[in-house]
Backbone as JSON Lines, residues from 0, in Angstrom:
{"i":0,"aa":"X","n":[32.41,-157.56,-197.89],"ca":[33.21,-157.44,-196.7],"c":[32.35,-156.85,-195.59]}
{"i":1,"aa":"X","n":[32.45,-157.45,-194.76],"ca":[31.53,-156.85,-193.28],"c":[32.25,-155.86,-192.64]}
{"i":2,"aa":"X","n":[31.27,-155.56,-192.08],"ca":[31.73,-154.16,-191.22],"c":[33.03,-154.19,-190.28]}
{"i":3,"aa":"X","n":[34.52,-153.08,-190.63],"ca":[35.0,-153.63,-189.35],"c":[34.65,-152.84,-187.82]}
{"i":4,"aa":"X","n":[35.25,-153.36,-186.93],"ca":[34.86,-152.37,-185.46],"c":[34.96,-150.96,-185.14]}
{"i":5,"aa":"X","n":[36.47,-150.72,-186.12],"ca":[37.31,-149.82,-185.69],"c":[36.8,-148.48,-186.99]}
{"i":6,"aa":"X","n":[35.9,-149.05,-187.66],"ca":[35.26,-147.72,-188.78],"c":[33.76,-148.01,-188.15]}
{"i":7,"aa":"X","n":[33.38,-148.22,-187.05],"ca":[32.2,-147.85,-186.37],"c":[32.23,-146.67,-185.08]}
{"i":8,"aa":"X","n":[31.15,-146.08,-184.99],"ca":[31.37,-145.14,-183.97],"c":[29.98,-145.16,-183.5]}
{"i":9,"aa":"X","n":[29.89,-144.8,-181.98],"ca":[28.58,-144.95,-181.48],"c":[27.51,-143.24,-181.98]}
{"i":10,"aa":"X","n":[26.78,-144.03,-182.11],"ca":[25.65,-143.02,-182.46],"c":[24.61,-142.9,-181.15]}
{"i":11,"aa":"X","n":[23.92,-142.3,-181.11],"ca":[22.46,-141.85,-180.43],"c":[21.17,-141.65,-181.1]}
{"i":12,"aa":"X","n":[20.08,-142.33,-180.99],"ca":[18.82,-142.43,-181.71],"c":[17.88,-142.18,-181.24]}
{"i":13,"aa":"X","n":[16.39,-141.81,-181.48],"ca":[15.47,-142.44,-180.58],"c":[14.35,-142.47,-181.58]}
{"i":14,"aa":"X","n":[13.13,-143.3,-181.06],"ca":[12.42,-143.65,-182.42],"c":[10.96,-143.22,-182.36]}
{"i":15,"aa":"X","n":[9.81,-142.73,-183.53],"ca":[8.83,-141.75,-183.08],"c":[7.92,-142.86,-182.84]}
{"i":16,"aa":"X","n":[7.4,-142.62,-181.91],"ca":[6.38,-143.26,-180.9],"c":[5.04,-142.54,-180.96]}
{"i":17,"aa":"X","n":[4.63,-141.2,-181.98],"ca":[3.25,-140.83,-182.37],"c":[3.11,-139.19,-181.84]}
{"i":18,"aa":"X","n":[1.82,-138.97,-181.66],"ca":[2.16,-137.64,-181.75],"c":[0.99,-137.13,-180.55]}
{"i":19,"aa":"X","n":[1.37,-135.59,-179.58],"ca":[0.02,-135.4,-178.62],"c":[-0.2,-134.26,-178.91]}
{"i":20,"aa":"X","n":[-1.7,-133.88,-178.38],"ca":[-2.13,-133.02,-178.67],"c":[-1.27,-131.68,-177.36]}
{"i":21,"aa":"X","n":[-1.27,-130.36,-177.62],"ca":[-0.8,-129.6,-176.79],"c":[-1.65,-129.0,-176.01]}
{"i":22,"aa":"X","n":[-1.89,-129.01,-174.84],"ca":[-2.7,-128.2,-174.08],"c":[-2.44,-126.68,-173.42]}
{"i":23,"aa":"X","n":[-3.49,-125.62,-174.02],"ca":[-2.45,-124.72,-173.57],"c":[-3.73,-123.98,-172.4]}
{"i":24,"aa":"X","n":[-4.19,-124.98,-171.57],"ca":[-4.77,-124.37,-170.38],"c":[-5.95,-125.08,-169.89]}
{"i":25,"aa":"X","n":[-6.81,-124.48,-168.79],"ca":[-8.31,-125.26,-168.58],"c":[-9.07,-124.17,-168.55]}
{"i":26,"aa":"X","n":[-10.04,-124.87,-168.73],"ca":[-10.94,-124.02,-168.78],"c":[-11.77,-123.88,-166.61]}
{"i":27,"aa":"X","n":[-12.75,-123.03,-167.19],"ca":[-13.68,-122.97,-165.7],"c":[-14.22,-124.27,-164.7]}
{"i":28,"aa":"X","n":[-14.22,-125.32,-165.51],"ca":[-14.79,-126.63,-164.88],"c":[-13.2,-127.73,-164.6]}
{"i":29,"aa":"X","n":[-12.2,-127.44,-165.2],"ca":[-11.07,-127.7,-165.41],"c":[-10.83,-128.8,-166.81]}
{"i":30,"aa":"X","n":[-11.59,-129.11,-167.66],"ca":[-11.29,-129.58,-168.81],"c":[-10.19,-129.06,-169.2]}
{"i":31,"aa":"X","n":[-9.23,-129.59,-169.8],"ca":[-8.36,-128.92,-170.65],"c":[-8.43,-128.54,-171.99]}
{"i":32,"aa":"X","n":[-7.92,-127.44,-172.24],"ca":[-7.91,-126.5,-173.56],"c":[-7.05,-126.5,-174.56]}
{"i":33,"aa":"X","n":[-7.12,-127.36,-175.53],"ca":[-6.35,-127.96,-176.49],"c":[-6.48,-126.61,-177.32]}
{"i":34,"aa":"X","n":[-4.83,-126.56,-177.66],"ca":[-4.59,-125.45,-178.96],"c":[-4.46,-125.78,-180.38]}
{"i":35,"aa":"X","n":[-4.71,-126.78,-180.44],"ca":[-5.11,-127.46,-182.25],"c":[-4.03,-127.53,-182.9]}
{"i":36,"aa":"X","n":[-2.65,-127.55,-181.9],"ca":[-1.4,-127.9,-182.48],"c":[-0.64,-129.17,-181.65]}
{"i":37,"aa":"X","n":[-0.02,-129.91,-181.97],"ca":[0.08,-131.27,-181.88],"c":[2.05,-131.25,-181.98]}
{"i":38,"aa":"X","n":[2.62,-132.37,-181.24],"ca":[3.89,-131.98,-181.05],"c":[4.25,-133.55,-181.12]}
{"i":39,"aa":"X","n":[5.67,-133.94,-181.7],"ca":[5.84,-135.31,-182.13],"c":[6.63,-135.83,-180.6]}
{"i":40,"aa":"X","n":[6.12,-136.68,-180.53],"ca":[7.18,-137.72,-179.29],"c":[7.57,-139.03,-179.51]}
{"i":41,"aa":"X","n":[9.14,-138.8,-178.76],"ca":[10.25,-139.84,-178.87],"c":[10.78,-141.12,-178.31]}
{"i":42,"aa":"X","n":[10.78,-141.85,-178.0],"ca":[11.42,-143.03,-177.21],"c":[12.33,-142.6,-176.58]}
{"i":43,"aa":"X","n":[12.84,-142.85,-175.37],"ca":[14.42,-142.51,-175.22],"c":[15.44,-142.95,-176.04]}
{"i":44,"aa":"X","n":[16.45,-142.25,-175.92],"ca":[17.74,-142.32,-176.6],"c":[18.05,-143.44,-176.43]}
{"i":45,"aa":"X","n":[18.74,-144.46,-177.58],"ca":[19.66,-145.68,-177.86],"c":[20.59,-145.46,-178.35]}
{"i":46,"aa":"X","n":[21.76,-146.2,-178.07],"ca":[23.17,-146.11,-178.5],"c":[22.94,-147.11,-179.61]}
{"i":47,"aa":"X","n":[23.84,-146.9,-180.52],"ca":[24.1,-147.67,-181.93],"c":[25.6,-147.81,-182.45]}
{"i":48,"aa":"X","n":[26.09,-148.71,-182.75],"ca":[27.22,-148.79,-183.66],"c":[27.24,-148.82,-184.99]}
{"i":49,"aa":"X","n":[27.52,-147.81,-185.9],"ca":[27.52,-147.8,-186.74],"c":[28.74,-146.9,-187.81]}
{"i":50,"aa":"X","n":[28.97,-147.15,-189.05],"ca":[29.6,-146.5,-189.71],"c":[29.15,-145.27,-190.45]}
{"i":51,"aa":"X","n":[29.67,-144.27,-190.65],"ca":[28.8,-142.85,-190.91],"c":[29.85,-142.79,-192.3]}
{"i":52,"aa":"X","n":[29.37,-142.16,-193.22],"ca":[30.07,-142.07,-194.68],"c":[30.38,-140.64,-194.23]}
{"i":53,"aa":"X","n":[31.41,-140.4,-195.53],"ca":[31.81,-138.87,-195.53],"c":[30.6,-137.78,-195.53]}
{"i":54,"aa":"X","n":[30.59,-136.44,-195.31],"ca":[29.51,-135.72,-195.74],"c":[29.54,-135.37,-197.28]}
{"i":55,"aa":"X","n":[29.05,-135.88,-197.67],"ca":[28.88,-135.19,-199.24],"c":[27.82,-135.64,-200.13]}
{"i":56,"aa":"X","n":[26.75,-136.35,-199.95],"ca":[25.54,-136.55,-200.27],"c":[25.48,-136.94,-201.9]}
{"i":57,"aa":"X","n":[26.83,-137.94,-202.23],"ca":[26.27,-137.97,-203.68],"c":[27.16,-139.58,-203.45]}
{"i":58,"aa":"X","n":[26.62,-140.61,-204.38],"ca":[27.32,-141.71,-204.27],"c":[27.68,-142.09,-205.99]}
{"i":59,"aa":"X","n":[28.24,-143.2,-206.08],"ca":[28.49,-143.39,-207.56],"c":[27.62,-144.47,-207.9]}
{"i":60,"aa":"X","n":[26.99,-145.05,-207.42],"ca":[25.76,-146.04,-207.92],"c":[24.8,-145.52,-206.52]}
{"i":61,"aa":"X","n":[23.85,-144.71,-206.96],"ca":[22.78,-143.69,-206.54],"c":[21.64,-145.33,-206.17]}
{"i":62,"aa":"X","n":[22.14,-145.62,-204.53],"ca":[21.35,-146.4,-204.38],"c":[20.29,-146.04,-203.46]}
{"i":63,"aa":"X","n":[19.85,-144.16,-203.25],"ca":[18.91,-143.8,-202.93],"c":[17.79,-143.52,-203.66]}
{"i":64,"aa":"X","n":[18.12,-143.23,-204.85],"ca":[17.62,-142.74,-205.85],"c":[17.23,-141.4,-206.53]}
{"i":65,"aa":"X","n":[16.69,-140.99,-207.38],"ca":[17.11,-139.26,-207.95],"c":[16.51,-137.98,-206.89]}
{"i":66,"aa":"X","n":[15.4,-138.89,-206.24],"ca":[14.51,-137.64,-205.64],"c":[14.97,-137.61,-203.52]}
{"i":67,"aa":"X","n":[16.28,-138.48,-203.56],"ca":[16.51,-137.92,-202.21],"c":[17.3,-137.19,-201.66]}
{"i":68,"aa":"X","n":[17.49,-136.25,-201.1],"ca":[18.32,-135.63,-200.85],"c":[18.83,-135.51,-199.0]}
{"i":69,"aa":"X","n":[19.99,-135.9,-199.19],"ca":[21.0,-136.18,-197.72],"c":[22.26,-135.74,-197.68]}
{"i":70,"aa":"X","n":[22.81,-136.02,-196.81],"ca":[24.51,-135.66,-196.45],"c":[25.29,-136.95,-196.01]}
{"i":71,"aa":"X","n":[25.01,-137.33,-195.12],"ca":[25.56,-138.51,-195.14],"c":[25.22,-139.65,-195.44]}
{"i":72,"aa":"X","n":[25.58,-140.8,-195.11],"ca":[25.36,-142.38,-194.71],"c":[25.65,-143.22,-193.94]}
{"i":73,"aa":"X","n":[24.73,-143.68,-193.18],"ca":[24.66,-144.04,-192.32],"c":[24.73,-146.28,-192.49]}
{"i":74,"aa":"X","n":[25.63,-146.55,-192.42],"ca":[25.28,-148.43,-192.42],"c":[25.58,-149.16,-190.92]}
{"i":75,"aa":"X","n":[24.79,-150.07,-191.0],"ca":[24.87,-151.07,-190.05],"c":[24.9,-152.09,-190.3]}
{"i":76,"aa":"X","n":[25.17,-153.06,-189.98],"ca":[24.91,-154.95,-189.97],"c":[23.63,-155.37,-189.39]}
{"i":77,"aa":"X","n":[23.65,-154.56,-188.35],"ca":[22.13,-155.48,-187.65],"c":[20.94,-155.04,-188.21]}
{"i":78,"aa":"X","n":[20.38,-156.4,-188.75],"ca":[19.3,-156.12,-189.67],"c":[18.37,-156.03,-188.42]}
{"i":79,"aa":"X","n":[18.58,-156.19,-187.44],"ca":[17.19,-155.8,-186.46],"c":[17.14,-154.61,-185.9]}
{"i":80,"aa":"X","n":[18.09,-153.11,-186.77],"ca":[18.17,-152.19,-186.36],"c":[16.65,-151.01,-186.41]}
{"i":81,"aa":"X","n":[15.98,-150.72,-185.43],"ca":[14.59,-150.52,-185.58],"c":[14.6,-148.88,-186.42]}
{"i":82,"aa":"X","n":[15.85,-148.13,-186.43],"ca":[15.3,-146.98,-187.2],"c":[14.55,-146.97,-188.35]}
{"i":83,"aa":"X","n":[13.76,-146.26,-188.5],"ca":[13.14,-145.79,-189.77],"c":[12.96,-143.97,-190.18]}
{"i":84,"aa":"X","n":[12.18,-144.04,-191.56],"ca":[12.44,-142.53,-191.92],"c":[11.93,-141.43,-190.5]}
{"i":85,"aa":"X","n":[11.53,-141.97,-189.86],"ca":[10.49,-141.36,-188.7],"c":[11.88,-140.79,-187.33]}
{"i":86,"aa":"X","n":[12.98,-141.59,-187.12],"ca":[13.92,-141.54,-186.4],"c":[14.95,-140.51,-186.71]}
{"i":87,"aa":"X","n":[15.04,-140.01,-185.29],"ca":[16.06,-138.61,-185.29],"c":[17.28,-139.64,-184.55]}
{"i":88,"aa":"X","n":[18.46,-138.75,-185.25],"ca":[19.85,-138.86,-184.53],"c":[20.51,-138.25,-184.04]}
{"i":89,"aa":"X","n":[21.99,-137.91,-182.99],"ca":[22.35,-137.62,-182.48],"c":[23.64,-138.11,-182.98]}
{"i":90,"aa":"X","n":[24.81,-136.82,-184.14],"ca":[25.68,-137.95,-185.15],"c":[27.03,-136.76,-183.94]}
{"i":91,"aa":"X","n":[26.75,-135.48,-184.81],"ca":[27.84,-134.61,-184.25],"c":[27.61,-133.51,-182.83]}
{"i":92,"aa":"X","n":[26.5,-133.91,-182.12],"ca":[26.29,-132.77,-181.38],"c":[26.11,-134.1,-180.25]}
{"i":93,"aa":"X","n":[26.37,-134.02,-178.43],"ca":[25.7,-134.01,-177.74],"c":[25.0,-134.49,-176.8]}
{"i":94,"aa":"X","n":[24.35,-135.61,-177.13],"ca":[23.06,-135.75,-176.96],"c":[21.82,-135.51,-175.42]}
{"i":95,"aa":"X","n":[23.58,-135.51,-174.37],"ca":[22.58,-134.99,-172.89],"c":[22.26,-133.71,-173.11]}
{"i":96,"aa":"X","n":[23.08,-132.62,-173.88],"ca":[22.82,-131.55,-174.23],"c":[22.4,-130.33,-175.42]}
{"i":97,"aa":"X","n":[22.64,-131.11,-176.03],"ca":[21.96,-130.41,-177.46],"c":[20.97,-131.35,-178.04]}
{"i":98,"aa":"X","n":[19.85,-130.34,-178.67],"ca":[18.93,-131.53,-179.57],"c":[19.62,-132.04,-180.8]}
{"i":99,"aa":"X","n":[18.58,-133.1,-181.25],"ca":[18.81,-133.92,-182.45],"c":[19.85,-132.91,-183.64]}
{"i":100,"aa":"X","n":[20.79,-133.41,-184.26],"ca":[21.14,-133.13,-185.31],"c":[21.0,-133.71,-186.98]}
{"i":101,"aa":"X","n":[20.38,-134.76,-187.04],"ca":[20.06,-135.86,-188.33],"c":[18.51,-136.29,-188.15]}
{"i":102,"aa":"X","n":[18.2,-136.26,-189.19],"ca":[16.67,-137.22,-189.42],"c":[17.65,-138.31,-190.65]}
{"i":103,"aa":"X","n":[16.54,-139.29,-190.69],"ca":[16.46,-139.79,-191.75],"c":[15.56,-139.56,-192.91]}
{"i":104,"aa":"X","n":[16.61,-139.78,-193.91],"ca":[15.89,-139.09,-195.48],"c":[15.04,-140.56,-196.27]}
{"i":105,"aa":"X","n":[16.15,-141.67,-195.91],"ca":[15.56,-143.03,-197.12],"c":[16.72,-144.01,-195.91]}
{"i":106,"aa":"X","n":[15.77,-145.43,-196.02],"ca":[16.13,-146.59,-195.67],"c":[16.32,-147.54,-196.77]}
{"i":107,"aa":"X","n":[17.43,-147.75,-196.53],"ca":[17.39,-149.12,-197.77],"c":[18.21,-150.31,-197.61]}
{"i":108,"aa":"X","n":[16.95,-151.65,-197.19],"ca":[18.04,-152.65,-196.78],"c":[18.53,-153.54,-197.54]}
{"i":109,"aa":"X","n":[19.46,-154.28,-197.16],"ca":[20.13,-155.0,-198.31],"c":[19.99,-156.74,-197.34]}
{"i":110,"aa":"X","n":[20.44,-157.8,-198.43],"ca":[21.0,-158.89,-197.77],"c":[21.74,-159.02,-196.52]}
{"i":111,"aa":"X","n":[22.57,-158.24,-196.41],"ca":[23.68,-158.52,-194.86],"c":[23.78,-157.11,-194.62]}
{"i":112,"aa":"X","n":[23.2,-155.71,-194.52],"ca":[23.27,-154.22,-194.51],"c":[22.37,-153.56,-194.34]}
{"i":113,"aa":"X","n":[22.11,-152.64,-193.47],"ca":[21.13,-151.3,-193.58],"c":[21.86,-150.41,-194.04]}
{"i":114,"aa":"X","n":[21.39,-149.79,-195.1],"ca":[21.8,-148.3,-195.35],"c":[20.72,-147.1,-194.92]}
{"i":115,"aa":"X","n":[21.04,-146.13,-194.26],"ca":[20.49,-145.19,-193.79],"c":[20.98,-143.79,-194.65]}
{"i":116,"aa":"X","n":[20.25,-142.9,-195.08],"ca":[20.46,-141.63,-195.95],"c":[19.77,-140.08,-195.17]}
{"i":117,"aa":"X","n":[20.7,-139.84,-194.29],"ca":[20.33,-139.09,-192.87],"c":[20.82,-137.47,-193.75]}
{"i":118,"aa":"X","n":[20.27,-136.94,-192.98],"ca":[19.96,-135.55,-193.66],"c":[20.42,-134.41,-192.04]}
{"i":119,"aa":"X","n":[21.05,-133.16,-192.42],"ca":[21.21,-132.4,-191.39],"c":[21.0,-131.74,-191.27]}
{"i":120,"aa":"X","n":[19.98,-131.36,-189.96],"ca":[18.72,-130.62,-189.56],"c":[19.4,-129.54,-188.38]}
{"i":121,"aa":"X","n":[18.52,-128.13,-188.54],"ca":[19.09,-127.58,-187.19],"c":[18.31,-127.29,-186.33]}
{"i":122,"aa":"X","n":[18.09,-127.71,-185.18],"ca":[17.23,-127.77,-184.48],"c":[17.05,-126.97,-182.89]}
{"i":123,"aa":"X","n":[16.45,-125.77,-182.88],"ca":[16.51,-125.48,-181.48],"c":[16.13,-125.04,-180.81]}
């Protein structure tokens, strides 16, 4: 049975695009002075329709498998949905104003389905 409309709700995403180095000054000639710590960056935010499972992180045919651990679930239909384990969400908080509340834990696609196994992070 496909997804219906009315057990979808819009989500907020954005997807990791790599990582920069932090600069924390220049020096005398004005080179800049890298602090040897590195900070992840995001795409902007996308809206998504999707269905979110209850919170309770356990299913009855464990189609994440033994070693993942999450809270919810996350499915979609569109198999051209670009999240991966790398993508933060925006499920219960926000998103012009609070940071991310979900990463993803495990992707697993199916024939006509994405399943997503999103995990809840506190972030601030």
């Amino acid at each position: 049975m496909r997804l219906l409309k009315r057990n979808t709700r819009e989500i907020q995403y954005a997807l990791y695009t790599g990582q920069e180095d932090i600069v924390s000054g220049e020096d005398e000639y004005g080179n800049p002075i890298f602090s040897g710590e590195t900070e992840k960056k995001y795409s902007e935010k996308r809206a998504l329709q999707a269905n979110i499972g209850p919170p309770d992180g356990t299913t009855t045919a464990d189609v994440f498998g033994g070693n993942v651990t999450y809270d919810r679930v996350l499915v979609t239909f569109d198999m051209d949905c670009p999240i991966d384990e790398n993508s933060i969400l925006w499920i219960d908080k926000d998103p012009e104003t609070a940071p991310y509340d979900y990463n993803v834990a495990a992707v697993r696609p199916s024939l006509n389905c994405i399943r997503y196994a999103i995990k809840r992070v506190n972030v601030s």
